[in-house]
matplotlib code that plots the C-alpha trace (Angstrom):
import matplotlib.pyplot as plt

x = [176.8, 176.8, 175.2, 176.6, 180.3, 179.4, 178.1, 180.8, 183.3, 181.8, 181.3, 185.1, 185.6, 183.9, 184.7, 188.1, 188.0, 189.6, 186.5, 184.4, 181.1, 182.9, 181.9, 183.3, 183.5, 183.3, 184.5, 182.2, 185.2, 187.7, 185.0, 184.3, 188.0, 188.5, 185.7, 186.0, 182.3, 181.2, 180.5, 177.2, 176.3, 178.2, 176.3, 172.9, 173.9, 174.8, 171.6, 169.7, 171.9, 170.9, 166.7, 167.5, 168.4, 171.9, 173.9, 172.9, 173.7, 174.3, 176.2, 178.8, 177.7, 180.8, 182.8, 183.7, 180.0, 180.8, 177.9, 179.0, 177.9, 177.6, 176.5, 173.0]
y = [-10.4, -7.9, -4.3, -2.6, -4.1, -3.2, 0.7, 1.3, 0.0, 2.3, 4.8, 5.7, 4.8, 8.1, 10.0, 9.5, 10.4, 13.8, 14.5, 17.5, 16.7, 13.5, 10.4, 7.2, 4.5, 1.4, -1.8, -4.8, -7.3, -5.4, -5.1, -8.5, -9.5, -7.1, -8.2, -12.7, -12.6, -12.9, -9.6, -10.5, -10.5, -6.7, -5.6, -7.0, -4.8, -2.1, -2.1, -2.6, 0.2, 2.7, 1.6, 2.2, 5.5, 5.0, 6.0, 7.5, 6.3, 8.3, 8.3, 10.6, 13.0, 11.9, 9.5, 6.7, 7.2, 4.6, 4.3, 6.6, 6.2, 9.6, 10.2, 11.6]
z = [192.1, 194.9, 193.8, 196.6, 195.9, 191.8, 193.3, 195.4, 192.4, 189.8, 192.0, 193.0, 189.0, 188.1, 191.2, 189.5, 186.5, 185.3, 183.3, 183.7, 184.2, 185.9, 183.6, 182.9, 180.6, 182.0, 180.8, 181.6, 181.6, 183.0, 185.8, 186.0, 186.1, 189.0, 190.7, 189.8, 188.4, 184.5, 182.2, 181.3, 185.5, 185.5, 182.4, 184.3, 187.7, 185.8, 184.2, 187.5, 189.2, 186.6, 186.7, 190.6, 189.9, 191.2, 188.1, 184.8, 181.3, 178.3, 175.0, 173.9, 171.0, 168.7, 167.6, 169.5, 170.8, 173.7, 176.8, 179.6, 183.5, 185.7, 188.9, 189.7]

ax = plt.figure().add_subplot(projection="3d")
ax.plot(x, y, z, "-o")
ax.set_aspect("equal")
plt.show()
């Protein structure tokens, strides 16, 4: 899977969101349907994008407590 394609992706994903700070919840397989590749390979460069430093996971503080991604 291409990082840069995944980055760039992700990327306008949270630049669009109407959240402030802008986050977003990303769904590996709606990702990897968008994108023809298998979740597990967008959950691996999502991992590898954030030990890069190019995105930064958290949780939310309540309830549904899903992962977020922001920008750095």
């Amino acid at each position: 899977m291409d990082k840069n394609q995944l980055l760039q992706r992700v990327h306008a994903m949270i630049q669009s969101s109407t959240k402030r700070p802008k986050y977003m919840t990303i769904s590996t397989v709606k990702v990897a349907d968008i994108l023809g590749v298998k979740p597990e390979e967008v959950q691996q460069g999502l991992e590898e994008l954030v030990t890069e430093g190019y995105l930064k996971q958290s949780k939310l503080d309540g309830p549904p407590y899903h992962d977020i991604f922001l920008l750095p």
